[in-house]
N, CA, C and O atoms as a Tinker XYZ file with bonds, in Angstrom:
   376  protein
     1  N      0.847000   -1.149000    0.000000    73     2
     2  CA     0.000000    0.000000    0.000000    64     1     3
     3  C      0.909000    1.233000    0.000000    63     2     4     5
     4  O      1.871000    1.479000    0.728000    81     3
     5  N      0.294000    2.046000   -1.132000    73     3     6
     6  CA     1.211000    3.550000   -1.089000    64     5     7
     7  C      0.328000    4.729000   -0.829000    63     6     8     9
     8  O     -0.630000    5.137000   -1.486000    81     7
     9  N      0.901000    5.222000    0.360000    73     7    10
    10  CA    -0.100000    6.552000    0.929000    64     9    11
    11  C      0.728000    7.970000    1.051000    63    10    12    13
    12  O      1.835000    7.884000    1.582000    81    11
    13  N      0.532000    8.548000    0.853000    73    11    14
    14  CA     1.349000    9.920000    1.672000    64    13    15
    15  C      1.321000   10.330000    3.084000    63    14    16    17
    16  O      0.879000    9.464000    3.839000    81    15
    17  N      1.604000   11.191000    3.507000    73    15    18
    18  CA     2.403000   10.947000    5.004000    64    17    19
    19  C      1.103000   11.688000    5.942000    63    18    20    21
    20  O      1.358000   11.789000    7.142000    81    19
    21  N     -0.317000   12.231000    5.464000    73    19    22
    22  CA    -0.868000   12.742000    6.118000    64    21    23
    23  C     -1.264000   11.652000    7.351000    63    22    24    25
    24  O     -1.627000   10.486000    7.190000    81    23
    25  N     -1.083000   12.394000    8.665000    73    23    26
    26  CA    -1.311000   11.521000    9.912000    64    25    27
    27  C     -2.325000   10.972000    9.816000    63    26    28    29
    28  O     -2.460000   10.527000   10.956000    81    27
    29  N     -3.385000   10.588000    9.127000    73    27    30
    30  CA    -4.605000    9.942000    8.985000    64    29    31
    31  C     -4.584000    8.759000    8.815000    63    30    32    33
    32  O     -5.492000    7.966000    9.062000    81    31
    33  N     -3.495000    8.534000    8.359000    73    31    34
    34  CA    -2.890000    6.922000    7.486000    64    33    35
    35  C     -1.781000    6.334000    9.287000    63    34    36    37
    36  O     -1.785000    5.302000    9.958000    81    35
    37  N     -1.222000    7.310000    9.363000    73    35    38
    38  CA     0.226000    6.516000    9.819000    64    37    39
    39  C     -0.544000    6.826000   11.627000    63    38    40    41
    40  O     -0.369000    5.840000   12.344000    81    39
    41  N     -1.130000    7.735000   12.174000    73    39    42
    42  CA    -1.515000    7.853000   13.535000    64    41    43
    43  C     -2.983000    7.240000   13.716000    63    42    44    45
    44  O     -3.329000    7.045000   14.881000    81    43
    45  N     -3.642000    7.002000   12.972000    73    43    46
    46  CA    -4.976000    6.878000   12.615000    64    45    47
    47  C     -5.060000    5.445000   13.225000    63    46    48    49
    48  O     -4.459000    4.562000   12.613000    81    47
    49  N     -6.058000    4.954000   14.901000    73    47    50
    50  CA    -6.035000    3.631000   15.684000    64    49    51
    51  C     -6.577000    2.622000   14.552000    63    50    52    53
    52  O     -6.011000    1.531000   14.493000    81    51
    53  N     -7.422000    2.837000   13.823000    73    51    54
    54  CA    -8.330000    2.157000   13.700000    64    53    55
    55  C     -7.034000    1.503000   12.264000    63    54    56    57
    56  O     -6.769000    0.319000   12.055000    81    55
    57  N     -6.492000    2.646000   11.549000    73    55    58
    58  CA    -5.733000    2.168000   10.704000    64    57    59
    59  C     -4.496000    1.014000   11.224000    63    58    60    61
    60  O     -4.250000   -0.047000   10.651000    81    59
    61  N     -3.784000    1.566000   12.514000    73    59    62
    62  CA    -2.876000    0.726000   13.028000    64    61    63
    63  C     -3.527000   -0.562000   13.722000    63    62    64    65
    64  O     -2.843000   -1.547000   13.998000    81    63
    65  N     -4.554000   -0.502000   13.919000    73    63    66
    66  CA    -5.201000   -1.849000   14.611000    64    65    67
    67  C     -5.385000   -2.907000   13.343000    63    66    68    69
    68  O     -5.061000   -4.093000   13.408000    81    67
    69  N     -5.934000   -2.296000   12.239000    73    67    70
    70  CA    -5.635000   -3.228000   11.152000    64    69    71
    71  C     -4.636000   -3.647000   10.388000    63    70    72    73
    72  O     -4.545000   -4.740000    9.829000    81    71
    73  N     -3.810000   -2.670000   10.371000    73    71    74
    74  CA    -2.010000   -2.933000    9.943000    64    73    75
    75  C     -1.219000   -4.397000   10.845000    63    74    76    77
    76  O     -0.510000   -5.341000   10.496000    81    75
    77  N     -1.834000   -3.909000   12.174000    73    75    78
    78  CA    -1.404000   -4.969000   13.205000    64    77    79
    79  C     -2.070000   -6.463000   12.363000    63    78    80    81
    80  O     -1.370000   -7.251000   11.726000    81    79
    81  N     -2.762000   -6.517000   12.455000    73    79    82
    82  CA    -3.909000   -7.728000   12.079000    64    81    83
    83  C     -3.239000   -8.563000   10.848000    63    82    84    85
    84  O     -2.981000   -9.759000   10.713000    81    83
    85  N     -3.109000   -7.702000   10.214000    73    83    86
    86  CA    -2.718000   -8.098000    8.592000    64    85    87
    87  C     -1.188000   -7.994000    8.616000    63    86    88    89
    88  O     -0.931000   -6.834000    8.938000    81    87
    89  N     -0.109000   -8.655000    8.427000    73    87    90
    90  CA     1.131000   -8.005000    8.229000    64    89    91
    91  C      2.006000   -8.260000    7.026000    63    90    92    93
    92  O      3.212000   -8.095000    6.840000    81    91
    93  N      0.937000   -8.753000    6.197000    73    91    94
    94  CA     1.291000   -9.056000    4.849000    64    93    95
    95  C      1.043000   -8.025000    4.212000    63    94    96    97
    96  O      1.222000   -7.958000    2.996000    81    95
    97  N      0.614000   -7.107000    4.888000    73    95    98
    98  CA     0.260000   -5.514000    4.268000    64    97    99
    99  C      1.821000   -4.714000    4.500000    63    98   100   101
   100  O      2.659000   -4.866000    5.388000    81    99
   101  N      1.794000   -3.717000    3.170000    73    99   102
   102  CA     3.281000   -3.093000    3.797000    64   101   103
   103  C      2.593000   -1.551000    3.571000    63   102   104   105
   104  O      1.601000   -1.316000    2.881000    81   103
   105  N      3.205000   -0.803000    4.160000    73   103   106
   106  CA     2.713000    0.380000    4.095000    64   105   107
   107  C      4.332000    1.370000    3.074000    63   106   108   109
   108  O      5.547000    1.336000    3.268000    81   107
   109  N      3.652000    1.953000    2.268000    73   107   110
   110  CA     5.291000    2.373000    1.813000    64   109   111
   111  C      4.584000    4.033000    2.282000    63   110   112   113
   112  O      3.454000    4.366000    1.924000    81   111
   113  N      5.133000    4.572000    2.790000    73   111   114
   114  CA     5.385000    6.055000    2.902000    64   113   115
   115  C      5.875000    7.059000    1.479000    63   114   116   117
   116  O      7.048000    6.922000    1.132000    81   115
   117  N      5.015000    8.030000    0.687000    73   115   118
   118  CA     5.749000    8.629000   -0.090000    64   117   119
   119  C      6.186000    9.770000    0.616000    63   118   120   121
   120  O      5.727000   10.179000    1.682000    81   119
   121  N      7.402000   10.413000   -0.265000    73   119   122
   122  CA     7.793000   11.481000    0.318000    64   121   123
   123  C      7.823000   12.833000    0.940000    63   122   124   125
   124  O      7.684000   13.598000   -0.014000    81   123
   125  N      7.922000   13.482000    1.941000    73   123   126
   126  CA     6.895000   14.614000    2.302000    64   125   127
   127  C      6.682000   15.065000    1.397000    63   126   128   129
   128  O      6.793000   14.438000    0.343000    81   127
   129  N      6.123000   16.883000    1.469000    73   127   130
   130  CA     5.556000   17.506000    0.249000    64   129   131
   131  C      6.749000   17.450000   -0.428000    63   130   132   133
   132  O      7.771000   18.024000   -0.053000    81   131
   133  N      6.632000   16.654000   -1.588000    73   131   134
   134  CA     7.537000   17.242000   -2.998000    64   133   135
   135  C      6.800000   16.729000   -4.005000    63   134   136   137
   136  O      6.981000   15.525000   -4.182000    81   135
   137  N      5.951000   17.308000   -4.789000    73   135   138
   138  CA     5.285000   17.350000   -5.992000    64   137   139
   139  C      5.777000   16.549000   -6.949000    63   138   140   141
   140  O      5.035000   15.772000   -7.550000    81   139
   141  N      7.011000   16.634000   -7.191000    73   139   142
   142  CA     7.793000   16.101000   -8.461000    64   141   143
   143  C      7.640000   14.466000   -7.770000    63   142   144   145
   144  O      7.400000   13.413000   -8.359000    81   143
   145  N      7.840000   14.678000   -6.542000    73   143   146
   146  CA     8.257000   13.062000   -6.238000    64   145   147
   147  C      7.029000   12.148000   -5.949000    63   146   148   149
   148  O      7.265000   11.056000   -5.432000    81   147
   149  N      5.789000   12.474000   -6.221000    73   147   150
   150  CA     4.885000   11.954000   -5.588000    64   149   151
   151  C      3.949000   11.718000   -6.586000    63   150   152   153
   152  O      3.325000   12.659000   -7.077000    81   151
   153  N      3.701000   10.037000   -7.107000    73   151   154
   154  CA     2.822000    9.722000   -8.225000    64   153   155
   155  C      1.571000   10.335000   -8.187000    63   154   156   157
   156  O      0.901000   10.628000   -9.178000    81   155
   157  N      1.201000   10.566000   -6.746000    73   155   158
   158  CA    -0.588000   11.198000   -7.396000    64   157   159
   159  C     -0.308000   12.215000   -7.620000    63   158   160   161
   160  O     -1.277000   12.875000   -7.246000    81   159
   161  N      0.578000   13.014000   -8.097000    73   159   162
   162  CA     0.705000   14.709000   -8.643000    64   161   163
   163  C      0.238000   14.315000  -10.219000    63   162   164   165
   164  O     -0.554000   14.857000  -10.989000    81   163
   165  N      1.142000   13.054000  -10.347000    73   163   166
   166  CA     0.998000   13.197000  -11.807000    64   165   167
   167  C     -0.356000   12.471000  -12.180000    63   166   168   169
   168  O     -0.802000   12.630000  -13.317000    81   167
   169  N     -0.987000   11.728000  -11.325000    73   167   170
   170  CA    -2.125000   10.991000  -12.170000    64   169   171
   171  C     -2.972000   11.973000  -11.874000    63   170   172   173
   172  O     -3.835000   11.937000  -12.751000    81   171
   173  N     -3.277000   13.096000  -10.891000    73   171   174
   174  CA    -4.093000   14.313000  -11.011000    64   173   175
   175  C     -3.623000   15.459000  -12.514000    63   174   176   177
   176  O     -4.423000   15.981000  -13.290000    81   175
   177  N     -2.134000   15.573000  -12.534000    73   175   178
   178  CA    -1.770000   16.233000  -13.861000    64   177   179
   179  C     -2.635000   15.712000  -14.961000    63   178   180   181
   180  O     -3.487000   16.421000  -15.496000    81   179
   181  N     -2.396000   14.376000  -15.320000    73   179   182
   182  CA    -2.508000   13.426000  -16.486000    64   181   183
   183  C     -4.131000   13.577000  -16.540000    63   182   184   185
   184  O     -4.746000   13.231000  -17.549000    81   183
   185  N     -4.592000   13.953000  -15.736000    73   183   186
   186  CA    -6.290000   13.252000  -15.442000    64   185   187
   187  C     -6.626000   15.258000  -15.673000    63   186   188   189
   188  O     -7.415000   15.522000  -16.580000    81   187
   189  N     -6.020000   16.509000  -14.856000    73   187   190
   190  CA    -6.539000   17.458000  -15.322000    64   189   191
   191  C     -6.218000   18.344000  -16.374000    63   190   192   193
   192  O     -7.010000   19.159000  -16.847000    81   191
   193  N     -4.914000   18.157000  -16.780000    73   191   194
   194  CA    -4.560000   18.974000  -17.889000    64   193   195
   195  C     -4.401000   18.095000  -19.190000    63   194   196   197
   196  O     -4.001000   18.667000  -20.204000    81   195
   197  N     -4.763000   16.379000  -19.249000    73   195   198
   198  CA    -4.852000   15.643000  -20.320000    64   197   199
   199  C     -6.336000   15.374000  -20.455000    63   198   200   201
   200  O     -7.098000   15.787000  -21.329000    81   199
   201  N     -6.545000   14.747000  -19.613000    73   199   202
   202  CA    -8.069000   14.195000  -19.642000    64   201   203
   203  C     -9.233000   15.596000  -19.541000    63   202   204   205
   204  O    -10.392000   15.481000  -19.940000    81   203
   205  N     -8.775000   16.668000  -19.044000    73   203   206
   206  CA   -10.273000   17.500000  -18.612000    64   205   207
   207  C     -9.708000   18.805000  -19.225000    63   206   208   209
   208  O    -10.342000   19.851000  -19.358000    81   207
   209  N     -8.249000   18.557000  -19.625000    73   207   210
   210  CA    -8.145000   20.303000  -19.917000    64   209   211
   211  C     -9.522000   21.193000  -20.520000    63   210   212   213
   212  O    -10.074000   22.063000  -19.846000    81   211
   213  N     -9.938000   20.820000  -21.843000    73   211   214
   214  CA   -10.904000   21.634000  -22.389000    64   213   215
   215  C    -12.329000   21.053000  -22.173000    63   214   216   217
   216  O    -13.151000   20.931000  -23.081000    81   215
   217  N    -12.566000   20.653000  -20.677000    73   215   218
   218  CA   -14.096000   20.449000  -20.630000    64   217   219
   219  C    -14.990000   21.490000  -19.648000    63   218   220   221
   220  O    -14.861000   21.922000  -18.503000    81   219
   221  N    -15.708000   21.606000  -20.446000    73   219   222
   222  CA   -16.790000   22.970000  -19.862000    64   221   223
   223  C    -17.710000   21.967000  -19.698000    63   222   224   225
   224  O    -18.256000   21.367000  -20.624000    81   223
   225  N    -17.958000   21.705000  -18.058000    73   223   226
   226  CA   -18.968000   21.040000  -17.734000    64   225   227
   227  C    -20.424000   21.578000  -17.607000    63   226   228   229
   228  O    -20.410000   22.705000  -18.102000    81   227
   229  N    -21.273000   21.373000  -17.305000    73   227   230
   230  CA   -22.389000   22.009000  -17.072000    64   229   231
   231  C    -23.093000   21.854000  -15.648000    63   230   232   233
   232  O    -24.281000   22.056000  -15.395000    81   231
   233  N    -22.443000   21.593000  -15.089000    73   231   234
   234  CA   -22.634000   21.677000  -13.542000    64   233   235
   235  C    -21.425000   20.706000  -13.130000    63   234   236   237
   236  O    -20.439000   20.506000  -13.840000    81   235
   237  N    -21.712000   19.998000  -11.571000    73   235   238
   238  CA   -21.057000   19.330000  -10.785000    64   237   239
   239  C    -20.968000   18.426000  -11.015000    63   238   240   241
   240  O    -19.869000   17.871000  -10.997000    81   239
   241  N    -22.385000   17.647000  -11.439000    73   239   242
   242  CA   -22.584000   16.566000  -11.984000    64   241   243
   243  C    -21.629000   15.724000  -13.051000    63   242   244   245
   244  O    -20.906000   14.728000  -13.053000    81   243
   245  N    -22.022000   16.615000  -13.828000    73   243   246
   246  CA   -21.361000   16.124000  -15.422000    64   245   247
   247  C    -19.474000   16.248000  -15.075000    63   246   248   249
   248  O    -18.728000   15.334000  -15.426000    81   247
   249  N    -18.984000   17.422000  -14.408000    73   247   250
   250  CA   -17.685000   17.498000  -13.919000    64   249   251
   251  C    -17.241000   16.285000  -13.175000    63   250   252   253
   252  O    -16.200000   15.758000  -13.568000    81   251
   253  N    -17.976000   15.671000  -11.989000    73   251   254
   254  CA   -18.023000   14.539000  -11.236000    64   253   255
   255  C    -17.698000   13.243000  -12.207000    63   254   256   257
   256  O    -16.660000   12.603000  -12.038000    81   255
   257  N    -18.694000   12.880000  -13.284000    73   255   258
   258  CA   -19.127000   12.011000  -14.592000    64   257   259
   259  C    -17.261000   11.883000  -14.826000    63   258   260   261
   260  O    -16.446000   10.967000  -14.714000    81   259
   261  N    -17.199000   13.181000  -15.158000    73   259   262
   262  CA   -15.716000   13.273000  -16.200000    64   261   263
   263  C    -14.904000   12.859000  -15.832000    63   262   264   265
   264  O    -14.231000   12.046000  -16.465000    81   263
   265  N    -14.605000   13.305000  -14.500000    73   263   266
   266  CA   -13.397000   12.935000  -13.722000    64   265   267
   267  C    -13.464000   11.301000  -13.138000    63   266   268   269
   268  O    -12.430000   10.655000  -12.967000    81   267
   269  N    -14.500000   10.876000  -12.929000    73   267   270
   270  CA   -14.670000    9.509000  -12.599000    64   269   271
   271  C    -14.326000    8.930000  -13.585000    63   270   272   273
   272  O    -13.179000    8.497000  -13.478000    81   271
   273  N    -14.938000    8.659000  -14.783000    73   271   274
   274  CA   -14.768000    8.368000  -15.589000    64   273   275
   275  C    -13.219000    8.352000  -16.323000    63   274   276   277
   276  O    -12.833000    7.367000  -16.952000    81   275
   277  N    -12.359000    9.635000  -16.143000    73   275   278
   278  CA   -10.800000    9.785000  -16.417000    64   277   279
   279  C     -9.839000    8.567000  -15.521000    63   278   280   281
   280  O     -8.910000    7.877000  -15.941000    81   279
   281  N    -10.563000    8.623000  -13.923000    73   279   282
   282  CA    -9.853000    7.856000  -13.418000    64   281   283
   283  C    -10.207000    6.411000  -13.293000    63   282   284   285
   284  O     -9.432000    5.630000  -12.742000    81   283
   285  N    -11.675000    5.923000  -13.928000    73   283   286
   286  CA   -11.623000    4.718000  -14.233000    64   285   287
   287  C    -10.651000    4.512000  -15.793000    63   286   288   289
   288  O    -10.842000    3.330000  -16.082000    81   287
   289  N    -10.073000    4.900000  -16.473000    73   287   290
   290  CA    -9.766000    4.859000  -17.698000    64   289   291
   291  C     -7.967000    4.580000  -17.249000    63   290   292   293
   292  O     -7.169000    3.734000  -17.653000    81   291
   293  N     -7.863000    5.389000  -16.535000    73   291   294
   294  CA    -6.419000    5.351000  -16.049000    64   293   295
   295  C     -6.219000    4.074000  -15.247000    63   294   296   297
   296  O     -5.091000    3.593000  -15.356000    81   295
   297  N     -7.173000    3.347000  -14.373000    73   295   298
   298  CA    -6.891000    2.253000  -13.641000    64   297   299
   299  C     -6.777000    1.122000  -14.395000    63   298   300   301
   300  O     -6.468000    0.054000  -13.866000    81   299
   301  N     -7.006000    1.231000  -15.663000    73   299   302
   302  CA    -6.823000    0.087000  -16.844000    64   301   303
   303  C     -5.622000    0.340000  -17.995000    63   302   304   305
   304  O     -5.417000   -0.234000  -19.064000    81   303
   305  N     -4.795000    1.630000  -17.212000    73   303   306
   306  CA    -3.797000    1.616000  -17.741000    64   305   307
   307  C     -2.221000    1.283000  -16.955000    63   306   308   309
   308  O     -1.507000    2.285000  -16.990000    81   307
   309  N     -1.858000    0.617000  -16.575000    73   307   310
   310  CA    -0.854000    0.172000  -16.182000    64   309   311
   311  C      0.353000    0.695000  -16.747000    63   310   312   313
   312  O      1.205000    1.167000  -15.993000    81   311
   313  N      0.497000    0.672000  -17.775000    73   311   314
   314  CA     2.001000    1.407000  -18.330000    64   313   315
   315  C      1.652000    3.149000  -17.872000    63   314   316   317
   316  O      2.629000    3.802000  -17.503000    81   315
   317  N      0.695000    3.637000  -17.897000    73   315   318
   318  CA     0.617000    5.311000  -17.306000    64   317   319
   319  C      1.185000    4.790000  -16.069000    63   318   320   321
   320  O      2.372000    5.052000  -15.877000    81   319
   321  N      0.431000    3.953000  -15.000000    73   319   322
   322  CA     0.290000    4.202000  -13.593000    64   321   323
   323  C      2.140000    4.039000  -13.586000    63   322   324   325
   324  O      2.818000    4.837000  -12.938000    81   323
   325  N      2.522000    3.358000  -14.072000    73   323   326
   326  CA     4.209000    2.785000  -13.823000    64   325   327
   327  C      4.902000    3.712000  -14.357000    63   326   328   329
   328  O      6.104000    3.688000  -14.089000    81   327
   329  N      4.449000    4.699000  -15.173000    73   327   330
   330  CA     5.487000    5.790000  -15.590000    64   329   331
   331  C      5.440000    6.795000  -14.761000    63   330   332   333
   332  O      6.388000    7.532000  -14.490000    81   331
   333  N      3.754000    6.894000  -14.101000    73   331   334
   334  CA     4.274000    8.057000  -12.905000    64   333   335
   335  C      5.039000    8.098000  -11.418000    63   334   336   337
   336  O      5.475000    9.011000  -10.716000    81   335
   337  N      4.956000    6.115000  -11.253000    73   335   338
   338  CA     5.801000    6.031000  -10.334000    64   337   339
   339  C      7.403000    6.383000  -10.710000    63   338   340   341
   340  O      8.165000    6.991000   -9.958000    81   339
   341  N      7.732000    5.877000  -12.008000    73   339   342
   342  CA     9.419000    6.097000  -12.587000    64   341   343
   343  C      9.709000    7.407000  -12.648000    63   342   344   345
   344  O     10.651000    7.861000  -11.999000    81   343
   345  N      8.700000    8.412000  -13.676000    73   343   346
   346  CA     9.118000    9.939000  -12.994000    64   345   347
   347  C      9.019000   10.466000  -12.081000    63   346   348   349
   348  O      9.206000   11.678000  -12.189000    81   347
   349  N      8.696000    9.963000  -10.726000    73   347   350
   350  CA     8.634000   10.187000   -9.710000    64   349   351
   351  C     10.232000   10.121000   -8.581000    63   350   352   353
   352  O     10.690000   10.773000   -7.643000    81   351
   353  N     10.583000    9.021000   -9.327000    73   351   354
   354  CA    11.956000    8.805000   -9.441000    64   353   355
   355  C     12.466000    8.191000   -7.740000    63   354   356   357
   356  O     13.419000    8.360000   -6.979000    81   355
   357  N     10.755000    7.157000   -7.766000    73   355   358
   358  CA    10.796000    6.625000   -5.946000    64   357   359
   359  C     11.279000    5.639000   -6.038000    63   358   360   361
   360  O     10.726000    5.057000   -6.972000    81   359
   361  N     12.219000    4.891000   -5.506000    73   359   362
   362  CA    13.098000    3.609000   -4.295000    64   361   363
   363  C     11.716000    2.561000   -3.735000    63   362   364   365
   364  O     11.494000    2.738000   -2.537000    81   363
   365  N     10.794000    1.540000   -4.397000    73   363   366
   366  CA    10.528000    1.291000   -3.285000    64   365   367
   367  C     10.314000   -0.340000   -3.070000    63   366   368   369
   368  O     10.200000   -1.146000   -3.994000    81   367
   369  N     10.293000   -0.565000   -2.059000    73   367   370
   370  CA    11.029000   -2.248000   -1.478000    64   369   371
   371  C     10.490000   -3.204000   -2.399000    63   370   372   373
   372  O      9.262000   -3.282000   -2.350000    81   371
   373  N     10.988000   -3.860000   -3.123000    73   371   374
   374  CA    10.592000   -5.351000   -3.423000    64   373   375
   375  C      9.354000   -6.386000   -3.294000    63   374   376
   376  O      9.478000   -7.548000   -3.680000    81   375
């Protein structure tokens, strides 16, 4: 599992009571704030300035539609998801 460092994940009981439980779970930590280094910068990039740059939604709705829709499209792409971990340029365990 890859999360960022907000205390919600890493102080959070209910999260460490299940971490405990399971220990076939690994938790990888990404790096504090650094943009460049952190894959969800880029699958939010890829998803707002590729996928939504020129959409004029017509409310919340249809904006909601789009973006769901961008990031179901991306979860069936595997070579994206692995290039934003590589330009990310993260170390992580085996």
């Amino acid at each position: 599992m890859i999360w960022d460092r907000h205390k919600i994940h890493s102080r959070a009981k209910a999260v460490q009571a299940y971490l405990a439980k399971h220990p076939e779970i690994v938790a990888e930590h990404l790096p504090a704030y650094a943009p460049q280094s952190n894959p969800d910068e880029w699958v939010w990039s890829w998803t707002k300035y590729g996928r939504l740059a020129n959409l004029a939604a017509w409310d919340a709705d249809q904006l909601w539609d789009w973006v769901i829709d961008a990031l179901v499209e991306l979860k069936f792409r595997p070579d994206l998801l692995n290039s934003f971990i590589q330009d990310a340029e993260l170390s992580l365990a085996a």
